[in-house]
NUDRENKOL-972622 format. One record per atom (N, C-alpha, C): residue number from 1; residue in three letters; atom name; x negated, z, y negated. Coordinates in steps of 0.05 Angstrom, whole numbers, plus 5000, padded with zeros to 4 digits. Each point is the difference from the previous one (the first is absolute). Last residue first. Example, Ala and Ser with C-alpha at 12.3 -4.5 7.8 and 13.67 -1.06 7.14 Angstrom:
BEGIN
(2; "SER"; "N"; (4743; 5142; 5045)),
(2; "SER"; "CA"; (4984; 5001; 4976)),
(2; "SER"; "C"; (5015; 5014; 4978)),
(1; "ALA"; "N"; (4994; 4999; 5115)),
(1; "ALA"; "CA"; (5018; 5000; 4976)),
(1; "ALA"; "C"; (4982; 5000; 4976)),
END
This chain:
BEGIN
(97; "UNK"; "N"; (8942; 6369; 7369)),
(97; "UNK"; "CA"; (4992; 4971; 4978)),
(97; "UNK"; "C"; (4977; 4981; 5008)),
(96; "UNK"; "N"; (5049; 5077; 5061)),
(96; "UNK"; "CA"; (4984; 4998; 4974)),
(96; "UNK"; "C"; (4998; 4981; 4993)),
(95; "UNK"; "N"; (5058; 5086; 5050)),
(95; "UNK"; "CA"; (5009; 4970; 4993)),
(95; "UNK"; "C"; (4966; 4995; 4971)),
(94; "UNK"; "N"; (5015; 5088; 5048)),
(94; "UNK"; "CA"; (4994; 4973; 5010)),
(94; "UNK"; "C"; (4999; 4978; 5002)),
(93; "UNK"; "N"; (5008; 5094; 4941)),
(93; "UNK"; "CA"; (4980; 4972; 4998)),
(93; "UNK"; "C"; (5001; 4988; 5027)),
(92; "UNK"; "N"; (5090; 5031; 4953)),
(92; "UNK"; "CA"; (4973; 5015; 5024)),
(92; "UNK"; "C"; (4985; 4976; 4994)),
(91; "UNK"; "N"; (5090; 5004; 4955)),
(91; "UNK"; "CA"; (4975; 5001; 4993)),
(91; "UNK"; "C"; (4971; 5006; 5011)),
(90; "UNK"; "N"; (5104; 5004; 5017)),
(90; "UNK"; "CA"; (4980; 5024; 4987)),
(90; "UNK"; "C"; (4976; 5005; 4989)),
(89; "UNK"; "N"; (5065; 4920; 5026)),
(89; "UNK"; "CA"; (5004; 5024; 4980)),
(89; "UNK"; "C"; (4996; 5029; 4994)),
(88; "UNK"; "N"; (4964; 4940; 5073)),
(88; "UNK"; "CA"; (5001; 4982; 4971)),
(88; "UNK"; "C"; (5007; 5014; 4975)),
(87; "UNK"; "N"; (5006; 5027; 5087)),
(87; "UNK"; "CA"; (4978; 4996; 5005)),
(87; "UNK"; "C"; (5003; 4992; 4967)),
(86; "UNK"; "N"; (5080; 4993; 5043)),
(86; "UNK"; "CA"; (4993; 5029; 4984)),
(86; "UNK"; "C"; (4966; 4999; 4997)),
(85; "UNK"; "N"; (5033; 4923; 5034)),
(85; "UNK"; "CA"; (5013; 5000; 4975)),
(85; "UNK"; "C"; (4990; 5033; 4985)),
(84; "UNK"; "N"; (4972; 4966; 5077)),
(84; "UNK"; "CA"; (4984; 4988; 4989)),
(84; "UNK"; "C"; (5006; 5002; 4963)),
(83; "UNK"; "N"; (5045; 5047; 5079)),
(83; "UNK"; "CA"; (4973; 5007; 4993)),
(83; "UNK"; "C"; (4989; 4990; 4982)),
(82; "UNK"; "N"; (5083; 4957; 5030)),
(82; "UNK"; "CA"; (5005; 5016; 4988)),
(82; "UNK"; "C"; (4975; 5024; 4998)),
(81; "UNK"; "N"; (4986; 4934; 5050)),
(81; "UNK"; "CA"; (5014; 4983; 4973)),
(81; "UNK"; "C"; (4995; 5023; 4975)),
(80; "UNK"; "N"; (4994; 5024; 5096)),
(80; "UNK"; "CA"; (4975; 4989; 4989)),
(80; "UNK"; "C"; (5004; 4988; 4973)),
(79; "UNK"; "N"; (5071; 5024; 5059)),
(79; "UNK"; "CA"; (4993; 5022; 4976)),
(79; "UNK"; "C"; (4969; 4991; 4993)),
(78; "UNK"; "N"; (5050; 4934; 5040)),
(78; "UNK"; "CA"; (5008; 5007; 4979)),
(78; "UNK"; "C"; (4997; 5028; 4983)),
(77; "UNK"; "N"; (4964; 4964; 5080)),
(77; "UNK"; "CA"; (4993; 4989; 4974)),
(77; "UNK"; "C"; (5016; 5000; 4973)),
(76; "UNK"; "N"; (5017; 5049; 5086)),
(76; "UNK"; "CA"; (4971; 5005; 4992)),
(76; "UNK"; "C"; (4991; 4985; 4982)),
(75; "UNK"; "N"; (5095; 4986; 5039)),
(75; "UNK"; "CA"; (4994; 5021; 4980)),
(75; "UNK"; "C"; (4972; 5009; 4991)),
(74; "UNK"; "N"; (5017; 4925; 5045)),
(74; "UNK"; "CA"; (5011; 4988; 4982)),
(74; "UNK"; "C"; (4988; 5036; 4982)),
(73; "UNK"; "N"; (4975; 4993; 5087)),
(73; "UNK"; "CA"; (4983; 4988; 4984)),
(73; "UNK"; "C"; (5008; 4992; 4968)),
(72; "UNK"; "N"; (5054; 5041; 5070)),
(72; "UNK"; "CA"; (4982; 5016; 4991)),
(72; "UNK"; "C"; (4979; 4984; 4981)),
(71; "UNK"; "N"; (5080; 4963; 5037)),
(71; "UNK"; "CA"; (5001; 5006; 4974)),
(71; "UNK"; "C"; (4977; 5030; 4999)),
(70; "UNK"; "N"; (4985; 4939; 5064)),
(70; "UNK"; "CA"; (5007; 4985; 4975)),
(70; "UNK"; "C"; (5002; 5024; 4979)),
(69; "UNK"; "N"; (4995; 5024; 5086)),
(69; "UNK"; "CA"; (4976; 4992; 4998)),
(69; "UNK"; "C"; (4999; 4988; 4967)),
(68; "UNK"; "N"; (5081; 5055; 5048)),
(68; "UNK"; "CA"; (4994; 4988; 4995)),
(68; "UNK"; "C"; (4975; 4990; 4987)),
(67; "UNK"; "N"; (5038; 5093; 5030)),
(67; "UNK"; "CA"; (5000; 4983; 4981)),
(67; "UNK"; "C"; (4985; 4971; 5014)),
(66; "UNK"; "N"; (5020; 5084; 5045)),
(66; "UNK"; "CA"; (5005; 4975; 5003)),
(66; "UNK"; "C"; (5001; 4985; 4982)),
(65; "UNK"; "N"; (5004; 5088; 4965)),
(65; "UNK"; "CA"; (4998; 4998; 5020)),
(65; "UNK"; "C"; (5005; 4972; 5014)),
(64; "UNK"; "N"; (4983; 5019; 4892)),
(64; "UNK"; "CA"; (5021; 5009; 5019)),
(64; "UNK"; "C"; (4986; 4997; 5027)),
(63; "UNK"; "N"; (4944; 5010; 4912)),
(63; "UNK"; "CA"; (5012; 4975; 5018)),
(63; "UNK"; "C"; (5014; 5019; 5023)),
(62; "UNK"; "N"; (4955; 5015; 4888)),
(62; "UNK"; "CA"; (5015; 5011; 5033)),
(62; "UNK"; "C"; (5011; 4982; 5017)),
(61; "UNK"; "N"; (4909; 5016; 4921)),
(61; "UNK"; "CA"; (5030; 4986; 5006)),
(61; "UNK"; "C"; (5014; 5013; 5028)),
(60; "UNK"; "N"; (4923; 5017; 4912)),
(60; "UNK"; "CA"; (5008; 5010; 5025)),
(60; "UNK"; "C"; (5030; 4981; 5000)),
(59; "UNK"; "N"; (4931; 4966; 4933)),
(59; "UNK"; "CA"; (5017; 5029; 5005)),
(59; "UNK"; "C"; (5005; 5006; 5025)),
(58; "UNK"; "N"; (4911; 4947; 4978)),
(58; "UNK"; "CA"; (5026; 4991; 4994)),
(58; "UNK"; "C"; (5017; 5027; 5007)),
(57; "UNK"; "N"; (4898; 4978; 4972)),
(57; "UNK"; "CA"; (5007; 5016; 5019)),
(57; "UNK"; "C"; (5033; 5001; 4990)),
(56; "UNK"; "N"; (4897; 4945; 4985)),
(56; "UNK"; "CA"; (5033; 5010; 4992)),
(56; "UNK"; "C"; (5024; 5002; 5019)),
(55; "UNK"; "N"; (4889; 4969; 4965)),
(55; "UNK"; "CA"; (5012; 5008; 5013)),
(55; "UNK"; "C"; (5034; 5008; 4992)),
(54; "UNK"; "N"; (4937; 4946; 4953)),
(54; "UNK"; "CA"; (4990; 4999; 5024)),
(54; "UNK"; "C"; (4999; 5020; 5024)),
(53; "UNK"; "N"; (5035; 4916; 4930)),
(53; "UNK"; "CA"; (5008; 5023; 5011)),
(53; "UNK"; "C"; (4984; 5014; 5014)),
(52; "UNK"; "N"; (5001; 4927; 4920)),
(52; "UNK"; "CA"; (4988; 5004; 5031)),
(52; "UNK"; "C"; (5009; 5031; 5007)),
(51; "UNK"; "N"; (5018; 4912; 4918)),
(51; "UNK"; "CA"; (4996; 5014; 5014)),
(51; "UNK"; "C"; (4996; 5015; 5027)),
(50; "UNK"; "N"; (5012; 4928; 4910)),
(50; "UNK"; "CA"; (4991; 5007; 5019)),
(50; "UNK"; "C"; (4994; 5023; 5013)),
(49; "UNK"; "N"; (5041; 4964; 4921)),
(49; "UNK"; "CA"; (5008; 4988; 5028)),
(49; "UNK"; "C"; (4990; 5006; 5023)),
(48; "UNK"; "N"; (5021; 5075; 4916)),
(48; "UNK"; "CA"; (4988; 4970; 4998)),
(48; "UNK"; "C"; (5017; 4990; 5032)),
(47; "UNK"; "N"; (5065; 5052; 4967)),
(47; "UNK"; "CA"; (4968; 5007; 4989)),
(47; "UNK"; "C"; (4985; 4974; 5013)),
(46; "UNK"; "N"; (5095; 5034; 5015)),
(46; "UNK"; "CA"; (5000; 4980; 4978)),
(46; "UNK"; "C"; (4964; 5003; 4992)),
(45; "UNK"; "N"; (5055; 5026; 5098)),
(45; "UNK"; "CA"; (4991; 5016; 4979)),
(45; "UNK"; "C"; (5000; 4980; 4985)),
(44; "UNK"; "N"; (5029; 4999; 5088)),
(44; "UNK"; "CA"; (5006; 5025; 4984)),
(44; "UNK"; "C"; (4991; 5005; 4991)),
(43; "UNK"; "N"; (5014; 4898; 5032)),
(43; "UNK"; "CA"; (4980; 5024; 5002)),
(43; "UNK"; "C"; (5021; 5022; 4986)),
(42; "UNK"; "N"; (5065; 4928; 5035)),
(42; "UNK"; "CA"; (4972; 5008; 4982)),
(42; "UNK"; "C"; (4980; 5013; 5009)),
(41; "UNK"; "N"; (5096; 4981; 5037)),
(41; "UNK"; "CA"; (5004; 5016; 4969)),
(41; "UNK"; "C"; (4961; 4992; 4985)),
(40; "UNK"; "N"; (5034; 4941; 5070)),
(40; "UNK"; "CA"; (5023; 5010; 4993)),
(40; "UNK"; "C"; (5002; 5008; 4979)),
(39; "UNK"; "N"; (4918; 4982; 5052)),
(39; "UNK"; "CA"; (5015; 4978; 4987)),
(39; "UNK"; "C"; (5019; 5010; 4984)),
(38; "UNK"; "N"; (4969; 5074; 5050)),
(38; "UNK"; "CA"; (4975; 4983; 4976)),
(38; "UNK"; "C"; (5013; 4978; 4985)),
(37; "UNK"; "N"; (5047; 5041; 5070)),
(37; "UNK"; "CA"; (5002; 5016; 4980)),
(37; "UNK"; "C"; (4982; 4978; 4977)),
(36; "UNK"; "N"; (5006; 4966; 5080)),
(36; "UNK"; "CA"; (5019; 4990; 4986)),
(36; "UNK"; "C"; (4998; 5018; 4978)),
(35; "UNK"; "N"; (4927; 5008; 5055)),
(35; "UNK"; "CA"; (5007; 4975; 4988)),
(35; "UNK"; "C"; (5020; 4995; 4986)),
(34; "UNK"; "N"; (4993; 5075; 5056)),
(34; "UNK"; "CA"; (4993; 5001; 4983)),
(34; "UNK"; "C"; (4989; 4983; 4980)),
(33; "UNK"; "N"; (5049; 4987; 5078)),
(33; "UNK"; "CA"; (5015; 5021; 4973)),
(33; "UNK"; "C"; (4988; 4996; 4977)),
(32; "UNK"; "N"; (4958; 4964; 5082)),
(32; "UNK"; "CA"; (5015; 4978; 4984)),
(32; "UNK"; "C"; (5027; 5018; 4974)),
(31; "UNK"; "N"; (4922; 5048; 5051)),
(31; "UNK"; "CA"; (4982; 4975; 4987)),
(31; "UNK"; "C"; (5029; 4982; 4979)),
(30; "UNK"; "N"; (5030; 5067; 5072)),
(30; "UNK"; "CA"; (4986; 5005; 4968)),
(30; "UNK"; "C"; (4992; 4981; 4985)),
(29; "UNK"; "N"; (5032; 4984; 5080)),
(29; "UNK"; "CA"; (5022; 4999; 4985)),
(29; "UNK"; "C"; (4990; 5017; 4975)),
(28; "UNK"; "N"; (4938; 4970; 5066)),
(28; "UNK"; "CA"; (5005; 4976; 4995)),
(28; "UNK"; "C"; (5033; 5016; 4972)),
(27; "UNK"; "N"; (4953; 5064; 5048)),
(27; "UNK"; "CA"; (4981; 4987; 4979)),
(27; "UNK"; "C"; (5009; 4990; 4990)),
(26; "UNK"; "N"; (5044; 5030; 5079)),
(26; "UNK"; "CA"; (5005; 5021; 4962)),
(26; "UNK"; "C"; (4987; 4986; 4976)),
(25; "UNK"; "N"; (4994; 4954; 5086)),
(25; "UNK"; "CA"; (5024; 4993; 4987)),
(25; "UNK"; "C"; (5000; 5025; 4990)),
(24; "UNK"; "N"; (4936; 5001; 5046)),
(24; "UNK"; "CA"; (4993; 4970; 4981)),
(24; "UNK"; "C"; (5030; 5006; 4981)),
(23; "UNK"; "N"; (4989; 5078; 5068)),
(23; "UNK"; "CA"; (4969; 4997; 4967)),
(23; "UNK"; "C"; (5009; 4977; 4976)),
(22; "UNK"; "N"; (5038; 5034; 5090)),
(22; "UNK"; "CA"; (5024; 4998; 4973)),
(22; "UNK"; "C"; (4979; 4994; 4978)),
(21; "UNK"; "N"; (4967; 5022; 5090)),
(21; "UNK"; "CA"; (5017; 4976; 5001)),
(21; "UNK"; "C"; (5013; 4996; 4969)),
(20; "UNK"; "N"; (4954; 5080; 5018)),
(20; "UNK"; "CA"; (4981; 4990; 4989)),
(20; "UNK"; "C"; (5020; 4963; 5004)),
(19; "UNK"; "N"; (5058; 5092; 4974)),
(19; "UNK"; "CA"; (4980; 4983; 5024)),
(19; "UNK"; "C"; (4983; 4976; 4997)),
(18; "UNK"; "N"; (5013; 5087; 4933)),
(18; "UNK"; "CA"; (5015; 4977; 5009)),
(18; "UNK"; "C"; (4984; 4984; 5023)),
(17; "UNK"; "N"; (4970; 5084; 4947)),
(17; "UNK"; "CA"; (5028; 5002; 5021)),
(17; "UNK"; "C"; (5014; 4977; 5008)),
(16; "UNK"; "N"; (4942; 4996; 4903)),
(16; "UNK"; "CA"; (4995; 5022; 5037)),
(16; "UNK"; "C"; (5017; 4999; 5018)),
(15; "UNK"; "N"; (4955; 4930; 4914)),
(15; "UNK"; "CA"; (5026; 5012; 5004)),
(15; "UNK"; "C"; (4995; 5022; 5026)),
(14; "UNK"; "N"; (4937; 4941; 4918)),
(14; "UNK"; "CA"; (5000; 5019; 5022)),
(14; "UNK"; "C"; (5031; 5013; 5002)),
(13; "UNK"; "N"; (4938; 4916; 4974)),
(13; "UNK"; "CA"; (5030; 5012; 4979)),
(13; "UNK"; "C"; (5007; 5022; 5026)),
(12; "UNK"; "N"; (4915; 4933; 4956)),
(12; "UNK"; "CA"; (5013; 5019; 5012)),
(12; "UNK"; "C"; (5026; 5010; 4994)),
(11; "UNK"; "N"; (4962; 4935; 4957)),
(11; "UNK"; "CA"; (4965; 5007; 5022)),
(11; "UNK"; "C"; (5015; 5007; 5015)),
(10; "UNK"; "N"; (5052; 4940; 4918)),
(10; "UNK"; "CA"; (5001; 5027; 5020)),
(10; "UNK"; "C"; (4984; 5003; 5022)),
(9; "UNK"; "N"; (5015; 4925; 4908)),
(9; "UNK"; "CA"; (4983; 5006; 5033)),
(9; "UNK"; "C"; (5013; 5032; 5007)),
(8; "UNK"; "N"; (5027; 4912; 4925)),
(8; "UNK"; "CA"; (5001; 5035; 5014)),
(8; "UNK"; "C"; (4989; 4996; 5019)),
(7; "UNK"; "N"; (5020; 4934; 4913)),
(7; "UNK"; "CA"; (4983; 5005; 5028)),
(7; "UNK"; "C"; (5001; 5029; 5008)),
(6; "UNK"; "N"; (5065; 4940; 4919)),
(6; "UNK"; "CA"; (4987; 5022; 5017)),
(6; "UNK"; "C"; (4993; 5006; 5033)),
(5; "UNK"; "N"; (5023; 4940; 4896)),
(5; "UNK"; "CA"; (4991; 4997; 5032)),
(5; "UNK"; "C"; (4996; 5021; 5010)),
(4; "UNK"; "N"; (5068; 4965; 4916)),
(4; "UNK"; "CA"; (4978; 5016; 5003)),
(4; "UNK"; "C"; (4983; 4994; 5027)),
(3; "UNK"; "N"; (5067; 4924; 4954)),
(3; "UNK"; "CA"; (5002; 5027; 5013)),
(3; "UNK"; "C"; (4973; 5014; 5014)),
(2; "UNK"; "N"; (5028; 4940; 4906)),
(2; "UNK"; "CA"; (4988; 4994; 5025)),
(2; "UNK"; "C"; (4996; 5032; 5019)),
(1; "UNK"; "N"; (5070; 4957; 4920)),
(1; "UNK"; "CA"; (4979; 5019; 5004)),
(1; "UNK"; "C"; (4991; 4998; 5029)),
END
């Protein structure tokens, strides 16, 4: 079976309070989480192939004090994952065909 393709864009990904030095490397460790979720487990849904998000608003996360650049980027795509997943099973019209 020939493995699915998925193109993602993200316009935006708005974080607050972080120093503007930590921008590339939160990006660079989202961008690459959230690659592995996709590879790993999938899309979060079984409906057609195409689709478009066109907004979505991920859970609230907590980052310790001195956290590290990485694993903030690790935890912002992984609740972005995890949006995309509750996004799905409720059925909101943002996901469209």
């Amino acid at each position: 079976m020939k493995p699915r393709q998925i193109d993602l864009h993200v316009e935006e990904l708005i974080l607050e309070g972080f120093p503007v030095a930590d921008r590339q490397v939160i990006g660079i460790a989202f961008r690459a989480e959230l690659t592995r979720l996709l590879t790993d487990q999938g899309l979060p849904t079984d409906k057609a192939v195409s689709r478009q998000v066109a907004a979505l608003s991920a859970r609230p996360i907590t980052i310790t004090a001195g956290a590290r650049p990485e694993a903030v980027g690790i935890q912002t795509a992984r609740a972005v994952y995890q949006g995309l997943q509750a996004d799905n099973q409720r059925g909101t019209p943002h996901w469209k065909s």
